[in-house]
TIMAR-35039 format. One line per field, with one value per residue: x, y, z of N, C-alpha, C in turn; residue number from 1; residue in three letters. Coordinates in steps of 0.1 Angstrom, whole numbers. Each point is the difference from the previous one (the first is absolute). Example, Ala and Ser with C-alpha at 12.3 -4.5 7.8 and 13.67 -1.06 7.14 Angstrom:
# residues 2
n_x <- c(132|-4)
n_y <- c(-57|11)
n_z <- c(78|-7)
ca_x <- c(-9|9)
ca_y <- c(12|11)
ca_z <- c(0|0)
c_x <- c(9|-8)
c_y <- c(12|11)
c_z <- c(0|8)
pos <- c(1|2)
code <- c(Ala|Ser)
This chain:
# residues 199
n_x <- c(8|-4|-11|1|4|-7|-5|1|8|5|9|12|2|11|10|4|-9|15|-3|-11|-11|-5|-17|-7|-12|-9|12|-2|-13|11|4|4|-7|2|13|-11|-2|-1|-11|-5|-12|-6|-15|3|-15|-11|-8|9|-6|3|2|-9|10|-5|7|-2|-9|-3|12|15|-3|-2|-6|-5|8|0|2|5|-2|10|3|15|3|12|-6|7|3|-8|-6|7|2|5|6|2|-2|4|3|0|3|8|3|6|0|7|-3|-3|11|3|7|4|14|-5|1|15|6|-15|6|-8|-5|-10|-1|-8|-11|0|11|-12|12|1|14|-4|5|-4|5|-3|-13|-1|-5|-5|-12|-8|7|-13|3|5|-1|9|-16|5|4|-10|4|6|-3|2|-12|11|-2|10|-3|-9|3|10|-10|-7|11|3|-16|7|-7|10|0|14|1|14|-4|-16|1|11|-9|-3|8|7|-8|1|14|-6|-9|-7|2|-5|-9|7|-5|15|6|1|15|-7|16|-13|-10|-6|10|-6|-2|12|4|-10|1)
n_y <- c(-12|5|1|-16|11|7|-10|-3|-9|9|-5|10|1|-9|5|-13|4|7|-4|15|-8|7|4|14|-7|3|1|-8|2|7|7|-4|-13|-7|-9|-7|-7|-1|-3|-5|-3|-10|1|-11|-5|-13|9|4|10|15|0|8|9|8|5|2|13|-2|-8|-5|-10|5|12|-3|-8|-7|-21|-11|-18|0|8|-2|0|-7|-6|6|-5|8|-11|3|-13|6|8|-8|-11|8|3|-12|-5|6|-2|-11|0|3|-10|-4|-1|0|4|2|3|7|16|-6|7|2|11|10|9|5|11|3|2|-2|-10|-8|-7|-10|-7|-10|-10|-5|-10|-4|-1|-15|8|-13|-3|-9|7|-2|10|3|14|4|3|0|-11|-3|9|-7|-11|-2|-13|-9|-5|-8|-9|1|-3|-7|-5|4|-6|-11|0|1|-14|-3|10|-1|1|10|-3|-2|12|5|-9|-1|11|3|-5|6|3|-3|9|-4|-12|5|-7|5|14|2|-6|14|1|-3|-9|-2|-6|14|-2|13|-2|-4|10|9|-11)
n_z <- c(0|-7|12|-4|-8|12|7|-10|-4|-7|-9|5|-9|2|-7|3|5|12|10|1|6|8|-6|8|-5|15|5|-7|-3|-7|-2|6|0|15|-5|-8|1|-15|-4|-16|-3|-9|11|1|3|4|-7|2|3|-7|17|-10|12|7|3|15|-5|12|-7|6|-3|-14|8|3|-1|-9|2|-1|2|7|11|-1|16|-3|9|9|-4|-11|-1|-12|-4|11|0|-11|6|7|-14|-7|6|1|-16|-1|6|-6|5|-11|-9|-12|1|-10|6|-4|8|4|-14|-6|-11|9|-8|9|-8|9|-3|14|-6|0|4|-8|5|-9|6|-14|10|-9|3|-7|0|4|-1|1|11|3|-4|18|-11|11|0|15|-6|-4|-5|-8|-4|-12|3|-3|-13|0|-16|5|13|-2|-9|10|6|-10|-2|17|-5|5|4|0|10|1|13|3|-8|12|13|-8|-6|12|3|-12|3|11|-14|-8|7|13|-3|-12|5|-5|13|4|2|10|-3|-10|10|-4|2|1|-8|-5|-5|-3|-15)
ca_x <- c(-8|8|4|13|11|8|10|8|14|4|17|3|14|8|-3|0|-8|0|-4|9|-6|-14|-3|-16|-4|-5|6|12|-3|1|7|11|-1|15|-7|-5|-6|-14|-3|-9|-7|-8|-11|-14|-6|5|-2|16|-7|7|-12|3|-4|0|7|-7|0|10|11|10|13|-10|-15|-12|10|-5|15|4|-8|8|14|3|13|2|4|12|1|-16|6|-13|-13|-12|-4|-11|-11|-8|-5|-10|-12|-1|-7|-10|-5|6|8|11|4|12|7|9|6|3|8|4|9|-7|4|-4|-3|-15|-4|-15|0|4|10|0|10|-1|6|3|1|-13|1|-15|-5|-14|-10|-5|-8|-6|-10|-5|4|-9|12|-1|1|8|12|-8|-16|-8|8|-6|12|4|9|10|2|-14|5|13|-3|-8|9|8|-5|-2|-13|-4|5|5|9|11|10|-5|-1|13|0|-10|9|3|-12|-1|12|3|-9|-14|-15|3|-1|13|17|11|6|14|9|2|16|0|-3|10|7|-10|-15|2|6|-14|-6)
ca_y <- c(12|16|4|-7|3|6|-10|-8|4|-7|-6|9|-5|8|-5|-13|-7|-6|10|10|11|0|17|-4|2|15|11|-10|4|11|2|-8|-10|-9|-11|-11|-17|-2|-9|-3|-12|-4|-5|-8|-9|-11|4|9|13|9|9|15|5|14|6|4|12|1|0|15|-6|1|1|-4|-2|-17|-1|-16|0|10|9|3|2|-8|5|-6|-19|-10|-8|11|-6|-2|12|1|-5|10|11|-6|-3|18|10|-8|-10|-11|-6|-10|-4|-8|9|0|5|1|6|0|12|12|13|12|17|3|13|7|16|7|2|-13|-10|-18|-5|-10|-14|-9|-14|-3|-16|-5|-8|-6|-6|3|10|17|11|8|10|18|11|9|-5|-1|2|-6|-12|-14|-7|3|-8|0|4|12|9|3|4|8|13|8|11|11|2|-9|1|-5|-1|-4|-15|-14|-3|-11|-11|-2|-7|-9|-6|-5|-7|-13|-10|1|-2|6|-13|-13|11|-12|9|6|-4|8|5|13|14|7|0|0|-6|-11|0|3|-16)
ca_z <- c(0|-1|17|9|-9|6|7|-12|1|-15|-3|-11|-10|-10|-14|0|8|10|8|5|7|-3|2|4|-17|0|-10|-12|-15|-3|-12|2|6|-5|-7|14|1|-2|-10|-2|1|-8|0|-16|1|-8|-13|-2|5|10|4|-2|5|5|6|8|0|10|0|2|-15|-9|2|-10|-11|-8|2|5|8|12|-3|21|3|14|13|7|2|-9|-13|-13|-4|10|-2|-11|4|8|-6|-8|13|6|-7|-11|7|-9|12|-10|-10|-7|-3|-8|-7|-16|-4|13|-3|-3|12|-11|8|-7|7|-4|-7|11|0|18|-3|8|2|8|-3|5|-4|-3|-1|-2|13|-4|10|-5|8|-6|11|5|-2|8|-3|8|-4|-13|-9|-6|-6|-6|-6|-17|-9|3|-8|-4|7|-8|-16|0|7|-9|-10|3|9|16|6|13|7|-6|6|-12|-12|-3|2|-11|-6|3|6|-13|-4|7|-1|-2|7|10|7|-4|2|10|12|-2|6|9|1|-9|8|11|12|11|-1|5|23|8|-3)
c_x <- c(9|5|14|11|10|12|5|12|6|11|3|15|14|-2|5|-12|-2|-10|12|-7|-21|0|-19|-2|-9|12|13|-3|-1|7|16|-2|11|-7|-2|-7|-17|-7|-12|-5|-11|-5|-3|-7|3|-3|9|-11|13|-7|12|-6|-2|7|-9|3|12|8|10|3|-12|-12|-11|9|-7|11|0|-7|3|15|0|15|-1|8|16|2|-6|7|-9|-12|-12|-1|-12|-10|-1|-7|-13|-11|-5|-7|-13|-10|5|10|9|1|13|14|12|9|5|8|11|8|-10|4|-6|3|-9|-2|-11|-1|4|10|10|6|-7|12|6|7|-12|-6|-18|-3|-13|-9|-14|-12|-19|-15|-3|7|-13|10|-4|3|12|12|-4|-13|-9|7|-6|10|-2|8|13|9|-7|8|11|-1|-8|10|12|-5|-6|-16|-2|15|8|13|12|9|-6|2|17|3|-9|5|10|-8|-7|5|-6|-10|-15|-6|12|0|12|17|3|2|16|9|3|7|0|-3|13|6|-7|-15|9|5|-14|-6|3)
c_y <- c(13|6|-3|3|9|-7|-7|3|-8|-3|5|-8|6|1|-12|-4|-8|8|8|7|-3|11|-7|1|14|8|-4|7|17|8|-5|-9|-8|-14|-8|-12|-3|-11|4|-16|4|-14|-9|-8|-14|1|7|7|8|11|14|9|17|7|7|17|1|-4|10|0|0|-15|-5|-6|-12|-1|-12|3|5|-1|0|3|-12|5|-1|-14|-9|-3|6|-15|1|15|3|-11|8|13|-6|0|14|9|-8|-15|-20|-9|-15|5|-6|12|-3|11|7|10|5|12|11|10|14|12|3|18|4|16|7|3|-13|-11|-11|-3|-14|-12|-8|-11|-2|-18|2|-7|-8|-1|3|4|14|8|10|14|5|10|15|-3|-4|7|-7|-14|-7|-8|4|-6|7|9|14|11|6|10|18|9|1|7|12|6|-4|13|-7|7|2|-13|-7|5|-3|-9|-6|-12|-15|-8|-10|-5|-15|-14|8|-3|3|-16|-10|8|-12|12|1|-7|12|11|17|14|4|-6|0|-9|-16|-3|-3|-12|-7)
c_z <- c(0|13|1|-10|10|5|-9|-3|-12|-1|-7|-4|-8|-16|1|3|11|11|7|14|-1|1|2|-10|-5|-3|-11|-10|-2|-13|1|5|-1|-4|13|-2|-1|-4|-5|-3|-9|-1|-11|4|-8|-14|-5|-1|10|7|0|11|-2|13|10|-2|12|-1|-2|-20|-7|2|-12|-13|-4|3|8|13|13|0|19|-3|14|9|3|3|-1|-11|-10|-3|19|-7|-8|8|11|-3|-8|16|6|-8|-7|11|-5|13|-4|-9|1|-3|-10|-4|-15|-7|11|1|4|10|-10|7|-8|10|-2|-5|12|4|13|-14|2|-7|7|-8|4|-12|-5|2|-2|12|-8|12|-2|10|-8|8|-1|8|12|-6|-4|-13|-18|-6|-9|-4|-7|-13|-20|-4|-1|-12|-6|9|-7|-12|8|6|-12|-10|6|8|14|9|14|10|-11|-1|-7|-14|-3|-4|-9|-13|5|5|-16|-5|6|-2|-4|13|15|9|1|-1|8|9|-4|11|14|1|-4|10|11|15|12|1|3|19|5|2|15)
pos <- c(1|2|3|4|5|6|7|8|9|10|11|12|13|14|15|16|17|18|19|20|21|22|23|24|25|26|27|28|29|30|31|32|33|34|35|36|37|38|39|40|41|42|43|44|45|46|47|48|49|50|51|52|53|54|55|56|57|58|59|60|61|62|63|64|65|66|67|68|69|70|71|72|73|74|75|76|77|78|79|80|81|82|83|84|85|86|87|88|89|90|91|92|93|94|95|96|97|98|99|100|101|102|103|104|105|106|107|108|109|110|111|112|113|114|115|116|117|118|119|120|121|122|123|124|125|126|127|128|129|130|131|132|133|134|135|136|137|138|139|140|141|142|143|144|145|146|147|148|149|150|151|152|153|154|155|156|157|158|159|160|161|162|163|164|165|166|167|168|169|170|171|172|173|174|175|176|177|178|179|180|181|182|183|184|185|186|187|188|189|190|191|192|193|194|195|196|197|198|199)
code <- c(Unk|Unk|Unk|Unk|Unk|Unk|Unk|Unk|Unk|Unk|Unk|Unk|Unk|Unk|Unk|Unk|Unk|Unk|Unk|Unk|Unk|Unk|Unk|Unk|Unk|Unk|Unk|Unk|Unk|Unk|Unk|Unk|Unk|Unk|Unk|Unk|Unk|Unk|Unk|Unk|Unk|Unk|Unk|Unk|Unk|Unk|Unk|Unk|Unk|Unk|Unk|Unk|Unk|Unk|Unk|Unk|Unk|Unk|Unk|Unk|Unk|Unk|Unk|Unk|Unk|Unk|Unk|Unk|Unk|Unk|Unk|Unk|Unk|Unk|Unk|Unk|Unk|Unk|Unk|Unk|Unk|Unk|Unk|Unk|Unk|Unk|Unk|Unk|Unk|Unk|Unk|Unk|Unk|Unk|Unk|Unk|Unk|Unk|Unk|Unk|Unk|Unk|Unk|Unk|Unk|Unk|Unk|Unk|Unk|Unk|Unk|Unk|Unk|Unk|Unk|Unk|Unk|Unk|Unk|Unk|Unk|Unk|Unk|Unk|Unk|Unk|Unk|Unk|Unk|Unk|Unk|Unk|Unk|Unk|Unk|Unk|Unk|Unk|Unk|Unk|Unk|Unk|Unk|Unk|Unk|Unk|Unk|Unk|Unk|Unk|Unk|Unk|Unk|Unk|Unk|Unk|Unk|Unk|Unk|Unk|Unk|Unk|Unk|Unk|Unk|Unk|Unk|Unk|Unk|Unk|Unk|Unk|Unk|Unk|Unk|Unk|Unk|Unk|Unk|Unk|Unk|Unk|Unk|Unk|Unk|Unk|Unk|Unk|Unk|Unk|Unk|Unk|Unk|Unk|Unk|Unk|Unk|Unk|Unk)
């Protein structure tokens, strides 16, 4: 829930990707943000269905954005795959799935018209499972699910607005296959330093 961002505490990093430090996540994101320890995750039901989310108005990081099904930061001495099954359960009501590894390098810089930084290393996975989710509010505006391939085809002709990070991660994510149900898992080794200490 948005409330509990005060007390949150993110992993901030070198350019290796080792850890260098935490910072509270209420104040990390600014026009200089330092790099720090993220992920994204994408949702697919047993129908390779990907659930497309909305960004809660409230958020500090582009608000009301379209964009993979969630996004966190792990904690101090959280392993990044609880991190993502703690965010799938927190924002999305989703309490199993399957988690897959897929993109372990992903690192970006995305700036808003405001001039607020996201800066991060963030390892992406496929989350698999076939609970409906039930979104908070506070943390989701809207979600529904979508073909996978339809999704893809509607954000490269420019009609499906998303997130910078997802339309990155986009491409690589195509590279790995047509259907989302049969991406092979990436080689751990690949993610940063830190996200491996944390494991």
């Amino acid at each position: 829930m948005a409330h509990q961002e005060h007390g949150e505490q993110v992993v901030l990093l070198d350019e290796a990707g080792a850890i260098c430090g935490s910072a509270a996540k209420a104040t990390v994101h600014h026009a200089h943000t330092p790099l720090h320890l993220a992920f994204s995750a994408y949702l697919f039901n047993p129908a390779g269905q990907f659930l497309l989310t909305r960004r809660a108005e409230s958020k500090h990081t582009f608000p009301g954005v379209w964009t993979n099904t969630c996004c966190g930061h792990p904690a101090p001495g959280e392993s990044v795959p609880d991190s993502v099954r703690r965010r799938l359960r927190q924002e999305l009501g989703i309490h199993t799935a399957e988690l897959v590894l897929v993109l372990p390098r992903f690192r970006y810089q995305a700036r808003m018209a405001n001039g607020v930084l996201e800066n991060e290393i963030c390892p992406v996975f496929a989350a698999y499972s076939a609970e409906e989710p039930a979104p908070d509010p506070a943390e989701v505006a809207e979600a529904r699910w979508m073909n996978w391939a339809e999704f893809c085809a509607a954000v490269s002709r420019g009609e499906q607005p998303v997130s910078p990070w997802s339309a990155m991660q986009l491409p690589e994510l195509s590279a790995l296959g047509p259907n989302p149900l049969s991406w092979p898992a990436a080689d751990a080794s690949g993610l940063p330093p830190a996200a491996v200490s944390a494991a």
